[in-house]
C-alpha positions in Angstrom: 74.8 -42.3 47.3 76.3 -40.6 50.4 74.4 -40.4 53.6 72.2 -37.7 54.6 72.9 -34.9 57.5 73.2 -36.5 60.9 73.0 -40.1 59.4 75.4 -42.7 58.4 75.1 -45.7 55.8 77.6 -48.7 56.1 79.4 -47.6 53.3 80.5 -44.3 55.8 81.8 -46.9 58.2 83.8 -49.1 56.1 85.4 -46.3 54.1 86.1 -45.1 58.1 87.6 -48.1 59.0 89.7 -48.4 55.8 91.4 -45.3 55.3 91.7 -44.0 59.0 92.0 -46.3 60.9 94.5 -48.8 59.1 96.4 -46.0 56.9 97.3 -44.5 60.7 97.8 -48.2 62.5 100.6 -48.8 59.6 101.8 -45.3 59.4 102.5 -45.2 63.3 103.7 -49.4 63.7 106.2 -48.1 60.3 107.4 -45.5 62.2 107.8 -47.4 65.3 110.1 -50.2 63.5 111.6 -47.2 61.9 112.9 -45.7 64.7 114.1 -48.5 66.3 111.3 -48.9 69.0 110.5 -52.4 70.8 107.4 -53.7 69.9 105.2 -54.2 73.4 102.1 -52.6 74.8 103.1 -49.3 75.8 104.8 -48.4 72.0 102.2 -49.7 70.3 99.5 -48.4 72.6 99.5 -44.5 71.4 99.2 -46.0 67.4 95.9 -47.6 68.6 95.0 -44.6 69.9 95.8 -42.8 67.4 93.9 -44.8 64.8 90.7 -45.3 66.9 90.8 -41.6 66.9 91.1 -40.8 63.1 88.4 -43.4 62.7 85.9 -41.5 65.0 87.0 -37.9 63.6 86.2 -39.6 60.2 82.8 -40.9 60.9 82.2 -37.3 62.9 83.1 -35.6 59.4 80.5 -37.9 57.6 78.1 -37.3 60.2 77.9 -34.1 59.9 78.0 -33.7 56.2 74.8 -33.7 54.1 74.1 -35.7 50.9 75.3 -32.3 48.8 78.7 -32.8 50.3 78.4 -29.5 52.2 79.7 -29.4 56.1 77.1 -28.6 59.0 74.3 -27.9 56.3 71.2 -29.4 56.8 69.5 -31.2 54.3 66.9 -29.1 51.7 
């Protein structure tokens, strides 16, 4: 059941925390090792960034997203 418009259910927030936040920490530590980059606080500080934010623009999307699927519609 998805959540209704301007709510969130725990389901929202795991599925946040799943695909955004860890599919960008990997995509951004890969690319790190990738390019040869040391591994310290101030590489690996814009990846954590970067993943809290696609987390929170996640759980904004679901936020504002009725039960219907539709964006910025309220519920009817």
């Amino acid at each position: 059941m998805r959540s209704k418009f301007l709510k969130l259910n725990s389901r929202d927030l795991i599925n946040g925390i799943i695909v955004a936040i860890f599919c960008t920490f990997i995509t951004g530590f890969y690319q790190l090792i990738a390019n040869g980059g040391v591994i310290n606080w101030l590489t690996i500080k814009p990846v954590v960034i970067a993943a809290i934010g696609s987390g929170v623009a996640y759980l904004t999307k679901n936020l504002l997203t009725n039960s219907k699927g539709q964006f910025m519609k309220g519920e009817r």
